[in-house]
N, C-alpha and C positions, 0 to 999 in steps of 0.2 A: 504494500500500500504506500506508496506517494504522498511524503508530506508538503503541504501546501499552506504559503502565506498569503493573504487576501489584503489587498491594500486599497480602500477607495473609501472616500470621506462621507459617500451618502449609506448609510446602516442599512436602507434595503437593498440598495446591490451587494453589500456585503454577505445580506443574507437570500438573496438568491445566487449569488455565487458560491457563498457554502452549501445552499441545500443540492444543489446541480451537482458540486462535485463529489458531495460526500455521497449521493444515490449511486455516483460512477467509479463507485472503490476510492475515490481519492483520502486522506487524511487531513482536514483544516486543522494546523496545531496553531493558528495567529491567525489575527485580525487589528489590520492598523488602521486609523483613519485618518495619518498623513504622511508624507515621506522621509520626516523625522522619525517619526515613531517605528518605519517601517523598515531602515537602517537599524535602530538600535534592536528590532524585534527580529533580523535578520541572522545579525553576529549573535543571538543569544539562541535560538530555536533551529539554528542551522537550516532552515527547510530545505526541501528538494525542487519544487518551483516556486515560485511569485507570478501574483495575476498581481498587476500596477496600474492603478488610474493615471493618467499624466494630469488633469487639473486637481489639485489637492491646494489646503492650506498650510503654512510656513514653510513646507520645501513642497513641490511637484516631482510628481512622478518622474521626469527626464534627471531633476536632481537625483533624486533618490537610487537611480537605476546608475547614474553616475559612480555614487558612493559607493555602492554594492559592489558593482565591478570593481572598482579600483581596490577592494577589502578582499573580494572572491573574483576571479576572472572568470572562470568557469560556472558564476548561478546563471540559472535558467530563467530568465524573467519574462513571460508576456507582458506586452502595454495591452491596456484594453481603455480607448477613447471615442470619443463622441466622432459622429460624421466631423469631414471640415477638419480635421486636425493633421494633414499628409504630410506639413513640415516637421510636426514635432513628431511622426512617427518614422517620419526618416532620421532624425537629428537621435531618436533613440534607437534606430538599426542602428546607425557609425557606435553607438557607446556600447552599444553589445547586447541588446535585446534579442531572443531569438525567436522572434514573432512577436503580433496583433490582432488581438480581437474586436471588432467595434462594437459598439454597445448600443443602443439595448442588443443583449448579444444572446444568440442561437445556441442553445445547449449543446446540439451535436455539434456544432460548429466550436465550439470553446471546447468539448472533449477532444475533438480530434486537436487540434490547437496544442493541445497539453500531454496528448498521446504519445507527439514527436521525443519524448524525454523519459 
């Protein structure tokens, strides 16, 4: 089972991202609702992937995925952002994201997303 951090600052996508993944064998061991929180909750719970909002409050997602990498090179992070966002999901390919989900997002579509790992 695949542990899995959930990073996004509205509490129902949080919690329809953990009901999706945990029906699909996944493990939610975190839940952050900013890219601060989701750094320090990363170096502490080690997980195996991250789903990452990129708009969040006191750091963004692009930051936090930043940080990650630069601590872990090798996590797994999806972005998962709104339509309209193509810059900053390219600016978080170059940092090392290994995928995107858009949101409101597709269960099979966000399993397979996460399958690749």
């Amino acid at each position: 089972m695949k542990k899995v951090l959930v990073v996004d600052d509205a509490a129902f996508m949080r919690l329809s991202l953990k009901t999706s993944l945990e029906k699909n064998g996944y493990e939610v061991v975190g839940e952050a609702d900013n890219g601060l929180k989701a750094v320090e909750m990363y170096k502490m719970l080690k997980p195996e992937i991250v789903t990452m909002d990129i708009t969040m409050p006191e750091m963004d997602g692009i930051e936090a995925l930043g940080e990650i990498m630069k601590y872990d090179p090798k996590a797994q992070v999806i972005m998962l952002s709104a339509m309209g966002q193509e810059v900053k999901i390219k600016e978080a390919v170059l940092l090392g994201a290994k995928g995107f989900v858009v949101k409101p997002f597709k269960e099979d579509y966000l399993i397979k997303a996460l399958s690749k790992f």
